[in-house]
PyMOL Python script that loads the backbone (N, CA, C, O; Angstrom):
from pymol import cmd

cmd.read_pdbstr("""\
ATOM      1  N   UNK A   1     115.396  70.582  69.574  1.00  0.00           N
ATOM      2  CA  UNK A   1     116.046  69.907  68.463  1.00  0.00           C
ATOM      3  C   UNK A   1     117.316  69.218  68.966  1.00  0.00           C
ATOM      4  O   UNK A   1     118.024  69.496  69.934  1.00  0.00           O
ATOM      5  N   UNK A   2     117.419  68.255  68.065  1.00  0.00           N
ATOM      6  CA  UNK A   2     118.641  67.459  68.322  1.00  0.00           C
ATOM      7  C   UNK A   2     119.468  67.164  67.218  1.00  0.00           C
ATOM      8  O   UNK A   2     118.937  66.566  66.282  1.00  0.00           O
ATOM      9  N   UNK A   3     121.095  67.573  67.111  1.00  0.00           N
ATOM     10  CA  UNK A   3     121.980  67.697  66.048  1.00  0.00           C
ATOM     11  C   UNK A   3     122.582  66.422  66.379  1.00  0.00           C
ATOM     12  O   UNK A   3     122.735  65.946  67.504  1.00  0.00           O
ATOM     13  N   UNK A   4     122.982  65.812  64.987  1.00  0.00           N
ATOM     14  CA  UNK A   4     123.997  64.946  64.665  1.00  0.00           C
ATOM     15  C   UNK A   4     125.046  65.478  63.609  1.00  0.00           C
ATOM     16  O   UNK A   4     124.941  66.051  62.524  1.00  0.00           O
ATOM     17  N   UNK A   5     125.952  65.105  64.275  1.00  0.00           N
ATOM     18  CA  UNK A   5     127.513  66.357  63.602  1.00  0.00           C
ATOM     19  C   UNK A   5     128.446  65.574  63.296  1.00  0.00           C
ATOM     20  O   UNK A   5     128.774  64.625  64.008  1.00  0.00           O
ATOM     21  N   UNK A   6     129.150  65.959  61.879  1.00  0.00           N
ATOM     22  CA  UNK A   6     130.457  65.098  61.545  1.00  0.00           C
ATOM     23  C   UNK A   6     131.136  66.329  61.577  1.00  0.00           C
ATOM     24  O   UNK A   6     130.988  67.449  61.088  1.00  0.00           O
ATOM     25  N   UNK A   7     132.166  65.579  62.535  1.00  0.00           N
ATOM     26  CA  UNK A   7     133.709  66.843  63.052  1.00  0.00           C
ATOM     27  C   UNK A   7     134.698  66.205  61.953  1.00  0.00           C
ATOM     28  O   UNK A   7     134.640  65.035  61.576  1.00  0.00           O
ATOM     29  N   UNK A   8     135.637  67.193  61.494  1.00  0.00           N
ATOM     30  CA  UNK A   8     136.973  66.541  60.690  1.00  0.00           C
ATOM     31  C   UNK A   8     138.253  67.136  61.338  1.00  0.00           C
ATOM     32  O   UNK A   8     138.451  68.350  61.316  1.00  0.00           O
ATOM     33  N   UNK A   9     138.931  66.452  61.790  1.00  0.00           N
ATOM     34  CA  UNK A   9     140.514  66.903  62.454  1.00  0.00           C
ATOM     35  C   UNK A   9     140.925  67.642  61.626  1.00  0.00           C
ATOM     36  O   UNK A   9     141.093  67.354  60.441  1.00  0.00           O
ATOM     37  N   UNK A  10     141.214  69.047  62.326  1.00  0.00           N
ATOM     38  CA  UNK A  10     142.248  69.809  61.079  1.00  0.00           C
ATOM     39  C   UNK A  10     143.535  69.121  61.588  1.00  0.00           C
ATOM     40  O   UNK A  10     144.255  69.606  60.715  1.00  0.00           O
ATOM     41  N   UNK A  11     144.394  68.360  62.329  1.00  0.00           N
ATOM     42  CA  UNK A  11     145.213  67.930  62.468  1.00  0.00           C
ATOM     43  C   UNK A  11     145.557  66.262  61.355  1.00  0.00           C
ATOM     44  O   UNK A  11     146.530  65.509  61.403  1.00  0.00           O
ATOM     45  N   UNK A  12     144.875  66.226  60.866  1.00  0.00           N
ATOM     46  CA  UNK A  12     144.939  64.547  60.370  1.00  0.00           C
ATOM     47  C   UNK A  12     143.169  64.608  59.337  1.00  0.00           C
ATOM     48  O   UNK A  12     142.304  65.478  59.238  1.00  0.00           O
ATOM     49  N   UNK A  13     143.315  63.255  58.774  1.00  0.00           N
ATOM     50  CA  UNK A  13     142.251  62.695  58.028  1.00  0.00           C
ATOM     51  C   UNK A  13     141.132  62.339  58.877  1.00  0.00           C
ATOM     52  O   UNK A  13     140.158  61.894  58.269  1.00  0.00           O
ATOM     53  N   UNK A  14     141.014  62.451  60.469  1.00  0.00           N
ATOM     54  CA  UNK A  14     140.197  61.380  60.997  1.00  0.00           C
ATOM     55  C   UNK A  14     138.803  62.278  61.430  1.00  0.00           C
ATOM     56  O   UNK A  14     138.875  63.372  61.989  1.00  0.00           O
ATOM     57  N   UNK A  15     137.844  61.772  61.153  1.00  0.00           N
ATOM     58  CA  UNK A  15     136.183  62.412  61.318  1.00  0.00           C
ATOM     59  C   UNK A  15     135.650  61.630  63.036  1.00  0.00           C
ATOM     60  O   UNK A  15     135.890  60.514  63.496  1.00  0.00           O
ATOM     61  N   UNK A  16     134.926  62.715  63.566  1.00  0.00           N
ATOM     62  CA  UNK A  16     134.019  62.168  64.351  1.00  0.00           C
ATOM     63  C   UNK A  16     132.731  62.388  64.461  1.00  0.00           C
ATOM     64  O   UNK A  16     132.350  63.321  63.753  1.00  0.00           O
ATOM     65  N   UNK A  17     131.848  61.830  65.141  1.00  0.00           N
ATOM     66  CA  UNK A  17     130.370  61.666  64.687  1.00  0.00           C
ATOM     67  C   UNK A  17     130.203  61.955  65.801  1.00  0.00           C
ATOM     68  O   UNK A  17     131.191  61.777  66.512  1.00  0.00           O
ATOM     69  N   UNK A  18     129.142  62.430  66.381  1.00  0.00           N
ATOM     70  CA  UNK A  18     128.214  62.827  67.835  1.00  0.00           C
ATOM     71  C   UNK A  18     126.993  63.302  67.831  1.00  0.00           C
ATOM     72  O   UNK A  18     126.533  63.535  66.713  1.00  0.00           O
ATOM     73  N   UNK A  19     126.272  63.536  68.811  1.00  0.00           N
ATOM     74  CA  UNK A  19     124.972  64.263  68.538  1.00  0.00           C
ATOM     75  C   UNK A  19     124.923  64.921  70.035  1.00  0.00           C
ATOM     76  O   UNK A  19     125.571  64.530  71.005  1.00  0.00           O
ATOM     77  N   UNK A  20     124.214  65.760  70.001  1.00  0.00           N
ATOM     78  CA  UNK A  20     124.126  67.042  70.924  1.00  0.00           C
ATOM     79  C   UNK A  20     122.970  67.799  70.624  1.00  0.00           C
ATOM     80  O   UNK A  20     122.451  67.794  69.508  1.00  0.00           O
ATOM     81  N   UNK A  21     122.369  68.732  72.003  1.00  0.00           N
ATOM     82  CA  UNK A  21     121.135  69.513  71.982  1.00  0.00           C
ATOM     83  C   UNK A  21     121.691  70.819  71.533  1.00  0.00           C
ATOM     84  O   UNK A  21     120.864  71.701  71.303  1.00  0.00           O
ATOM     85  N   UNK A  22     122.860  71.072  71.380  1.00  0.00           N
ATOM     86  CA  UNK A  22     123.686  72.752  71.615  1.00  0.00           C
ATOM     87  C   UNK A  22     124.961  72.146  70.877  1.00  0.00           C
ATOM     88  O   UNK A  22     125.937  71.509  71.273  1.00  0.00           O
ATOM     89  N   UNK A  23     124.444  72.717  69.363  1.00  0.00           N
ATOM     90  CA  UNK A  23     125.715  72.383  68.434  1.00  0.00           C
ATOM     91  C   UNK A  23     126.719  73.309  68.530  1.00  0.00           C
ATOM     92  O   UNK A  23     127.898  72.996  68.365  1.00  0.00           O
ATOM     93  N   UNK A  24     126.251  74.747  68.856  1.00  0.00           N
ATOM     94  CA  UNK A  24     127.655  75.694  68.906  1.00  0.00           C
ATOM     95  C   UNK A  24     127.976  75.403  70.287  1.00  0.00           C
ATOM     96  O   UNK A  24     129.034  76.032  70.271  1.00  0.00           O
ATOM     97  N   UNK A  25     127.917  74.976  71.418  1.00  0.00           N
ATOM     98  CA  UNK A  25     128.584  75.152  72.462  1.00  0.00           C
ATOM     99  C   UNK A  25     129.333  73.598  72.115  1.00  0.00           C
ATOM    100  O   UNK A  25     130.560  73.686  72.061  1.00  0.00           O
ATOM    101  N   UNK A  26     128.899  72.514  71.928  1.00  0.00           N
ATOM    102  CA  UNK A  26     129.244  71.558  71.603  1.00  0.00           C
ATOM    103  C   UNK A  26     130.623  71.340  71.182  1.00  0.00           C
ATOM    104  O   UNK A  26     131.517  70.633  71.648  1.00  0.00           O
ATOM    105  N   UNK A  27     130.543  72.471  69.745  1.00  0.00           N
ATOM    106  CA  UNK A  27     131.350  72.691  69.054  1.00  0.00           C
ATOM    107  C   UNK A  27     132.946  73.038  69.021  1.00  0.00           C
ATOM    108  O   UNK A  27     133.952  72.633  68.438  1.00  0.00           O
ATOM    109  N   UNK A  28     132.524  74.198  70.156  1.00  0.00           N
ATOM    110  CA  UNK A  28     133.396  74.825  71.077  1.00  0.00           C
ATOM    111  C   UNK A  28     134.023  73.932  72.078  1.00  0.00           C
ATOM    112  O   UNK A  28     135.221  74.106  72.302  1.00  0.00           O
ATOM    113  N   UNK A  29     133.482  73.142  72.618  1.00  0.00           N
ATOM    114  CA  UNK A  29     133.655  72.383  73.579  1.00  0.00           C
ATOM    115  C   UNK A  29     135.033  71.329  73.263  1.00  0.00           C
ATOM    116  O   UNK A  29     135.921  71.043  74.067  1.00  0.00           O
ATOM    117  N   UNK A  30     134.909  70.916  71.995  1.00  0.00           N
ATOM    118  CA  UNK A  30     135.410  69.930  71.171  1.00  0.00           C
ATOM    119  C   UNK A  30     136.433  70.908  70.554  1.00  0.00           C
ATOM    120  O   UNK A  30     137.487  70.324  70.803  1.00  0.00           O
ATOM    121  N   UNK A  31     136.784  72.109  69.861  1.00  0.00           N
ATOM    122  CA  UNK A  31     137.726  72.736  69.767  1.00  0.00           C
ATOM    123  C   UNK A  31     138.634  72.852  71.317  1.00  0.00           C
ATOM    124  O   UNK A  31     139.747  72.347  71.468  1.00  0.00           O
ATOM    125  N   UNK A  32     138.068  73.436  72.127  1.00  0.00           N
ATOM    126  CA  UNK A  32     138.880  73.618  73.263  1.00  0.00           C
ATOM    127  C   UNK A  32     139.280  72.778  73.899  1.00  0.00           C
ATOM    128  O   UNK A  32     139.715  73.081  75.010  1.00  0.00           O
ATOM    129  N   UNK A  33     139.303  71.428  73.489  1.00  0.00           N
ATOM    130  CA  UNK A  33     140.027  70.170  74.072  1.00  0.00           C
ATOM    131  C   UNK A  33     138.988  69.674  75.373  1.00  0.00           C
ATOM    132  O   UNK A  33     139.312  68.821  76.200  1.00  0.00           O
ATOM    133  N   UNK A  34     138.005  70.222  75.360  1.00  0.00           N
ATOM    134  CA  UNK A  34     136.896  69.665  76.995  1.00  0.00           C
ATOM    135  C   UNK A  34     136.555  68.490  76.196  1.00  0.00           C
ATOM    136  O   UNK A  34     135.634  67.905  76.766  1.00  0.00           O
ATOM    137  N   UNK A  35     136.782  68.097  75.489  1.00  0.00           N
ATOM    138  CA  UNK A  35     135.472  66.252  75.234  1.00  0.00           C
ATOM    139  C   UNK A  35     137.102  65.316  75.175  1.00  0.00           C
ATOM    140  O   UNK A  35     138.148  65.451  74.541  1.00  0.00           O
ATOM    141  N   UNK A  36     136.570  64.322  76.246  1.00  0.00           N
ATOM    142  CA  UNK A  36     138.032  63.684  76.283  1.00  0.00           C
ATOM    143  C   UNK A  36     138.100  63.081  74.616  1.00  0.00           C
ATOM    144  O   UNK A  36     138.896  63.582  73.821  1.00  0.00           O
ATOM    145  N   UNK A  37     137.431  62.274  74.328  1.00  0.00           N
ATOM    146  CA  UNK A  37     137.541  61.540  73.598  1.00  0.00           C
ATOM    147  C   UNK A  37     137.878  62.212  72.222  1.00  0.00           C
ATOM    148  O   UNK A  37     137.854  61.418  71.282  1.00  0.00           O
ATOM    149  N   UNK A  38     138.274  63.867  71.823  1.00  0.00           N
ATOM    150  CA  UNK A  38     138.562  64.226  70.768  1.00  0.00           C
ATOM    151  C   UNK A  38     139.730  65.539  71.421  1.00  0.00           C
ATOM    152  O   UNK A  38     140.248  66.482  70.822  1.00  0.00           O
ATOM    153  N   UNK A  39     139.789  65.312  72.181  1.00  0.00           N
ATOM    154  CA  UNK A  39     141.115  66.632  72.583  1.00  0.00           C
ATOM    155  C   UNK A  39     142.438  66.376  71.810  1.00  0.00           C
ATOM    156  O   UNK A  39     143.171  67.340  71.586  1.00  0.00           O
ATOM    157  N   UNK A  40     142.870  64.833  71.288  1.00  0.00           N
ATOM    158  CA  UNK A  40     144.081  65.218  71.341  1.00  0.00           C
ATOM    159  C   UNK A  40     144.282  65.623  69.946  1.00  0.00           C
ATOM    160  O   UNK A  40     145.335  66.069  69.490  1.00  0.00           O
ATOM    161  N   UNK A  41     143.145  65.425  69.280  1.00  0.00           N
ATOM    162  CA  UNK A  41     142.705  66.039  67.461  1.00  0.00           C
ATOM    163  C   UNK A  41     141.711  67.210  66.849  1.00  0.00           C
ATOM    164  O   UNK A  41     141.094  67.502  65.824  1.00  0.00           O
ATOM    165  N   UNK A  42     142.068  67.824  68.610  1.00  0.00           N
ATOM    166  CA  UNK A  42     141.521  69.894  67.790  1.00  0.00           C
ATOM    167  C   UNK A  42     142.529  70.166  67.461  1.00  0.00           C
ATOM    168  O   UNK A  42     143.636  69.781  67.838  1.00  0.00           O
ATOM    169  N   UNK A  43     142.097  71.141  66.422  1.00  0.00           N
ATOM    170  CA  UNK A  43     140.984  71.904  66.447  1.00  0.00           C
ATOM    171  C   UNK A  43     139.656  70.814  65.174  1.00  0.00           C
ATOM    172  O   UNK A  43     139.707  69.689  64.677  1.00  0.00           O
ATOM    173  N   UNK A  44     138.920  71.646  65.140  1.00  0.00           N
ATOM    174  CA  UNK A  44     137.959  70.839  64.194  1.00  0.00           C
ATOM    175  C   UNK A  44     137.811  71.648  62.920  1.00  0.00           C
ATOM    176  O   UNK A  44     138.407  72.714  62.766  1.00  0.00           O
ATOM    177  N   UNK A  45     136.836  71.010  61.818  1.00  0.00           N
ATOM    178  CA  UNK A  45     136.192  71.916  61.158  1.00  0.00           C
ATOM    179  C   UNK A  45     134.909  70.705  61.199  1.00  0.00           C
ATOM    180  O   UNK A  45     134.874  69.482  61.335  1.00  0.00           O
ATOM    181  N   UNK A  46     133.897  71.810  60.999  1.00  0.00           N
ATOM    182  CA  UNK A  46     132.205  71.349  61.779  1.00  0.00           C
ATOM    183  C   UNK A  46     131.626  70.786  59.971  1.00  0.00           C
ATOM    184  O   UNK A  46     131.234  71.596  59.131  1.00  0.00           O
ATOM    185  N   UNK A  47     131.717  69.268  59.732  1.00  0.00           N
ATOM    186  CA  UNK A  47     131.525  69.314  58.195  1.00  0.00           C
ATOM    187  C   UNK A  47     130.357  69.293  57.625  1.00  0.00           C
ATOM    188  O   UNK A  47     130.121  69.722  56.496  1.00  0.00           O
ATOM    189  N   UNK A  48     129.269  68.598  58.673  1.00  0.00           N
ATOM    190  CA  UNK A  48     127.767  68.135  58.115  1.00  0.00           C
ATOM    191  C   UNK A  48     127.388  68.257  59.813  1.00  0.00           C
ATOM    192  O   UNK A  48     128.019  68.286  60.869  1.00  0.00           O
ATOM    193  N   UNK A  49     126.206  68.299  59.450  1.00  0.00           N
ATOM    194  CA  UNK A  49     124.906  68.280  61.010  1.00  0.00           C
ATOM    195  C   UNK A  49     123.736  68.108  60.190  1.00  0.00           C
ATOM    196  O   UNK A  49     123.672  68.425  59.002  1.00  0.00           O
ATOM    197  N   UNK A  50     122.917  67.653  60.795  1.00  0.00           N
ATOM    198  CA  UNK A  50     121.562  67.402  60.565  1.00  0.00           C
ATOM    199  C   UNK A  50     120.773  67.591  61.851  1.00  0.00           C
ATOM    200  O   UNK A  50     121.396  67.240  62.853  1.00  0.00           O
ATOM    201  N   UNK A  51     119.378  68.129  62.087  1.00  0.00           N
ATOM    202  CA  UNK A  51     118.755  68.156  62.553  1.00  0.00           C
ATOM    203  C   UNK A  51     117.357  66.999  63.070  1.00  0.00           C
ATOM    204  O   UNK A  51     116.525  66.590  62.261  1.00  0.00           O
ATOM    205  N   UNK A  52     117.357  66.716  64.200  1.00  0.00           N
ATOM    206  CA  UNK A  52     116.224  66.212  64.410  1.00  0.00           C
ATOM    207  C   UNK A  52     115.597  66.551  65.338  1.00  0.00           C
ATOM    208  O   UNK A  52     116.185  67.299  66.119  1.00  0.00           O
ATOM    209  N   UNK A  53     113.934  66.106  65.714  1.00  0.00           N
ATOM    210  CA  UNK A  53     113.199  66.507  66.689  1.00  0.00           C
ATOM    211  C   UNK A  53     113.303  65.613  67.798  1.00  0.00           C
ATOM    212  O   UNK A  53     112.429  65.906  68.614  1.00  0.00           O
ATOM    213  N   UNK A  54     113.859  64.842  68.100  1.00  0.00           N
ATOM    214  CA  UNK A  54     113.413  64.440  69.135  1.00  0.00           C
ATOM    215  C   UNK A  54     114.791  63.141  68.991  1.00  0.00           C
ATOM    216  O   UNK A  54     115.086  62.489  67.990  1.00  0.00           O
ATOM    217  N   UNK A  55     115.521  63.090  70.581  1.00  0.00           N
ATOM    218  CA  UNK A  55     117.195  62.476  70.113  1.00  0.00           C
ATOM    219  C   UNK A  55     116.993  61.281  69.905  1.00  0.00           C
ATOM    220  O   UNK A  55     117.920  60.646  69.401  1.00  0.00           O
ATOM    221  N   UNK A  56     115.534  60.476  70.269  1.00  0.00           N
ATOM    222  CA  UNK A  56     115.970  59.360  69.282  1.00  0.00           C
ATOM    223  C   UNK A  56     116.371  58.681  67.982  1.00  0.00           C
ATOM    224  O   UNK A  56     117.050  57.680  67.753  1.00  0.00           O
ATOM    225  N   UNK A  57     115.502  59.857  66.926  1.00  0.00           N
ATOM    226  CA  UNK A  57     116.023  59.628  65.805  1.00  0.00           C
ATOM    227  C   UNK A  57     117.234  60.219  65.388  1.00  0.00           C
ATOM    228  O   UNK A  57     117.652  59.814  64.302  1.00  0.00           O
ATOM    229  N   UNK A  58     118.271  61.541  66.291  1.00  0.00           N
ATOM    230  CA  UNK A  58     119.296  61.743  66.071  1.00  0.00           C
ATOM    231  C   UNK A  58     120.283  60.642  66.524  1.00  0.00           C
ATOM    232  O   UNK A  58     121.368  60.710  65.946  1.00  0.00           O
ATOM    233  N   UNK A  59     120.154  59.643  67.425  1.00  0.00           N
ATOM    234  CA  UNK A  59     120.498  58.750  68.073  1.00  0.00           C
ATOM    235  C   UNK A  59     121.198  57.732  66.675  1.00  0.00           C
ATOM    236  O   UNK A  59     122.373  57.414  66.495  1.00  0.00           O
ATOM    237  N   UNK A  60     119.687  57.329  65.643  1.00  0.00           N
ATOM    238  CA  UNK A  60     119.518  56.502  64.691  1.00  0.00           C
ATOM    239  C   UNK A  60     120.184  56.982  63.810  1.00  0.00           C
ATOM    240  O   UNK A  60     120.533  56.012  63.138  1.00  0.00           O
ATOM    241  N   UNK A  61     120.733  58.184  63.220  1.00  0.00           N
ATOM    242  CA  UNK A  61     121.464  58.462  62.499  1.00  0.00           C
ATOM    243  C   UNK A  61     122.511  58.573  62.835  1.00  0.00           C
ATOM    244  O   UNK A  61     123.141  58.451  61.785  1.00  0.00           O
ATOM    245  N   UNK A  62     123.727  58.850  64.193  1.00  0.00           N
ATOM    246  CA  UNK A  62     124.788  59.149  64.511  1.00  0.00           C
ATOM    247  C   UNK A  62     124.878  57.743  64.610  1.00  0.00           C
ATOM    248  O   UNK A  62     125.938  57.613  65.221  1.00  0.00           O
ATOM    249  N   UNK A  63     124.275  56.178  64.319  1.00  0.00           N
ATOM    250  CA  UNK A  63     124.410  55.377  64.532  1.00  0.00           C
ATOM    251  C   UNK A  63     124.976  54.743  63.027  1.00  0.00           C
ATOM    252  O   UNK A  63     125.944  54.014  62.812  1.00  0.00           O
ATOM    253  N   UNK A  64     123.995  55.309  62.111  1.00  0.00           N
ATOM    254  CA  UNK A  64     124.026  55.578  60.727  1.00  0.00           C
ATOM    255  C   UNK A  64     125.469  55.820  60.320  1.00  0.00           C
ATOM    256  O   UNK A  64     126.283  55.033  59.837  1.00  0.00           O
ATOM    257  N   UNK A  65     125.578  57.040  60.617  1.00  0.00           N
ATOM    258  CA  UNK A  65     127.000  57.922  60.276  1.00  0.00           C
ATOM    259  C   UNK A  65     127.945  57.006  60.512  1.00  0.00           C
ATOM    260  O   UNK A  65     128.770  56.814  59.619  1.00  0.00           O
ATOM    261  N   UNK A  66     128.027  56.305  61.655  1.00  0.00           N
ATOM    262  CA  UNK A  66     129.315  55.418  61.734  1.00  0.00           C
ATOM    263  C   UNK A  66     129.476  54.174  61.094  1.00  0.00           C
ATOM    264  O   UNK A  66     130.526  53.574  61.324  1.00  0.00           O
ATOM    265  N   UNK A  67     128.657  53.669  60.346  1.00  0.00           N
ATOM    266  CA  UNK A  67     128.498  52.566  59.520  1.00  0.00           C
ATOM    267  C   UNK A  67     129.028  52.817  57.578  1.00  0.00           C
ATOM    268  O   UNK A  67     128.897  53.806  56.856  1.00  0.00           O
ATOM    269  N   UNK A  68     129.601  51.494  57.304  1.00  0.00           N
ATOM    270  CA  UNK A  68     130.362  51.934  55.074  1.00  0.00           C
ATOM    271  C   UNK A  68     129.167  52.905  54.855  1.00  0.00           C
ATOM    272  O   UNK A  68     129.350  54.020  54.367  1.00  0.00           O
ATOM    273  N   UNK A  69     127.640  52.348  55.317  1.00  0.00           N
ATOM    274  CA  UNK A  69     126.608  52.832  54.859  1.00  0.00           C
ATOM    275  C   UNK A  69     126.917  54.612  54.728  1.00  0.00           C
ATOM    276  O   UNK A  69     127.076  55.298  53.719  1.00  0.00           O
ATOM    277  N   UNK A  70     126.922  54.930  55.945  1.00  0.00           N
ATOM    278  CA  UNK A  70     126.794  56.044  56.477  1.00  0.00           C
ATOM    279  C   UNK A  70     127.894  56.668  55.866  1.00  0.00           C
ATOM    280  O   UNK A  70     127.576  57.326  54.876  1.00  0.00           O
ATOM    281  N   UNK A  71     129.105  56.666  56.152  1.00  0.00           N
ATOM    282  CA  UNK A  71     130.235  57.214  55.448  1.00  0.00           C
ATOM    283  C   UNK A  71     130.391  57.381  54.041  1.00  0.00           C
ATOM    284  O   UNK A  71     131.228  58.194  53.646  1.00  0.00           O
ATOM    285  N   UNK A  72     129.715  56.738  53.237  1.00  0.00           N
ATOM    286  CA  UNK A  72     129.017  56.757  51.651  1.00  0.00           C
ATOM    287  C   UNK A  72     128.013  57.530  51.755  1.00  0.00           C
ATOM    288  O   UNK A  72     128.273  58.581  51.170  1.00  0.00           O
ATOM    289  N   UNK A  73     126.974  57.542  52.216  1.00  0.00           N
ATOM    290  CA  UNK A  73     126.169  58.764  52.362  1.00  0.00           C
ATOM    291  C   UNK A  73     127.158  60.046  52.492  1.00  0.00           C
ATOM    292  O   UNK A  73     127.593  60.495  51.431  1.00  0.00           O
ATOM    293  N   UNK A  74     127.408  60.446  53.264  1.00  0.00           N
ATOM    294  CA  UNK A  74     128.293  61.253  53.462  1.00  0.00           C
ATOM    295  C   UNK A  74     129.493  61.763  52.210  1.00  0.00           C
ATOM    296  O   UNK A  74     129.593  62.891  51.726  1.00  0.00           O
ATOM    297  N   UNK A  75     130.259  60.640  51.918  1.00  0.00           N
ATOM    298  CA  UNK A  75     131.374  61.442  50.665  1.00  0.00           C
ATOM    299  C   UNK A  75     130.021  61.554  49.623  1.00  0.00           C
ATOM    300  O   UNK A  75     130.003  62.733  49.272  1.00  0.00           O
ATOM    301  N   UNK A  76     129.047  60.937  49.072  1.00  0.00           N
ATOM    302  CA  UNK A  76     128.247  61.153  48.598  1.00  0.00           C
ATOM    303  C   UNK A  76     127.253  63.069  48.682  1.00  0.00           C
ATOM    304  O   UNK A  76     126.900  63.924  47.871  1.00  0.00           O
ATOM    305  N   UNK A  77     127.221  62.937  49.624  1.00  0.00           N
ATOM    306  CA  UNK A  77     126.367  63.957  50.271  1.00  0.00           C
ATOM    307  C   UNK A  77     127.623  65.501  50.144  1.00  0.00           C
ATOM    308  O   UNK A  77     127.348  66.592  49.644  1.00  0.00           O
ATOM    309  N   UNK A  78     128.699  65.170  50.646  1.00  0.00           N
ATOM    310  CA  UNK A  78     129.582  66.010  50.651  1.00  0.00           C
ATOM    311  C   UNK A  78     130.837  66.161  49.215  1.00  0.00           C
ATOM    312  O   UNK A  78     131.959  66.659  49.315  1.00  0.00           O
ATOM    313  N   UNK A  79     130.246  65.598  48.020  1.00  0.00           N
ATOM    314  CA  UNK A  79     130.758  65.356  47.023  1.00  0.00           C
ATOM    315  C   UNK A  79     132.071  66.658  46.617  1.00  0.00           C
ATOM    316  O   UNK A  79     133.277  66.428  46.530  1.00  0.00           O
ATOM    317  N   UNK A  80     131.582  67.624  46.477  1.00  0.00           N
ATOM    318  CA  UNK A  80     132.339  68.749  46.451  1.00  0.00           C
ATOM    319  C   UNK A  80     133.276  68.939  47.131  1.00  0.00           C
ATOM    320  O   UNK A  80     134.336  69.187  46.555  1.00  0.00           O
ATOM    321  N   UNK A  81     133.241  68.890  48.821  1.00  0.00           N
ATOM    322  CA  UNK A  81     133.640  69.285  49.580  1.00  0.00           C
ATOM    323  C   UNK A  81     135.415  68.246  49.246  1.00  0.00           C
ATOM    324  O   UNK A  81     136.546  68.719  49.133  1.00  0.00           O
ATOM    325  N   UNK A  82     135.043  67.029  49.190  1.00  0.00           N
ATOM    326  CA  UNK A  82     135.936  66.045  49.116  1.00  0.00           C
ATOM    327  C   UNK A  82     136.872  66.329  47.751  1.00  0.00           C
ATOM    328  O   UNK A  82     138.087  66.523  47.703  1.00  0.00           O
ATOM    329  N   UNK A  83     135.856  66.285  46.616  1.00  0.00           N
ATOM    330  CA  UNK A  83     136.513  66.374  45.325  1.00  0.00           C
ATOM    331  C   UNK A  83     137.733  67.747  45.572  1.00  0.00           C
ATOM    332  O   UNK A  83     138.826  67.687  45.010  1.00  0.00           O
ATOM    333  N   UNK A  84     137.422  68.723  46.315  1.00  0.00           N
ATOM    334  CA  UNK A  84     138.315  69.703  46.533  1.00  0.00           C
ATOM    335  C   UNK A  84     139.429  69.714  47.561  1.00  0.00           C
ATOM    336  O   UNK A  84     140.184  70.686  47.559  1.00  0.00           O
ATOM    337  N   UNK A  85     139.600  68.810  48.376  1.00  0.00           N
ATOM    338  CA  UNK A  85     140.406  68.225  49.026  1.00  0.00           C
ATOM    339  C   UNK A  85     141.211  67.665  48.542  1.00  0.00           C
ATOM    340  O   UNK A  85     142.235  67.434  49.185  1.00  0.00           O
ATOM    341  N   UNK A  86     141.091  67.275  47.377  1.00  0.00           N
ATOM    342  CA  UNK A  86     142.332  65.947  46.937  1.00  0.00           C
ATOM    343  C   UNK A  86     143.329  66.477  46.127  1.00  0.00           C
ATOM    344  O   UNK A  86     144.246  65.760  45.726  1.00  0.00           O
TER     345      UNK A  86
END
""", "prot")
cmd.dss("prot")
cmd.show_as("cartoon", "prot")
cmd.util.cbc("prot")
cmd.orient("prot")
């Protein structure tokens, strides 16, 4: 299987999108400052993942995720989560 994951900075407002075979080591990885590209905004909280079989179509959605499209899916999808944030 192949995960596509929206991370949210507990430091700030800012989300990141990725996909990975090993969501908890991943996870970890990205808390402990190892992924350059998100160290200087751990720790995380892990908000949405989805599953797929095979990484091309996780590919097609972490492609998804980063698009108005995708990010509307998402506050959509995560309706609660947001409404309780504000």
């Amino acid at each position: 299987m192949y995960y596509t994951y929206i991370l949210k900075s507990q430091k700030g407002n800012k989300q990141f999108v990725g996909l990975t075979k090993e969501i908890d080591i991943r996870f970890k990885q990205h808390n402990n400052g190892e992924v350059e590209s998100t160290k200087e905004f751990s720790p995380f909280t892990l908000l949405y993942y989805e599953a797929c079989i095979n990484k091309e179509d996780a590919k097609i959605r972490e492609i998804f995720f980063k698009t108005q499209k995708g990010r509307l899916f998402l506050k959509k999808r995560l309706k609660s989560y947001f409404t309780k944030i504000k």
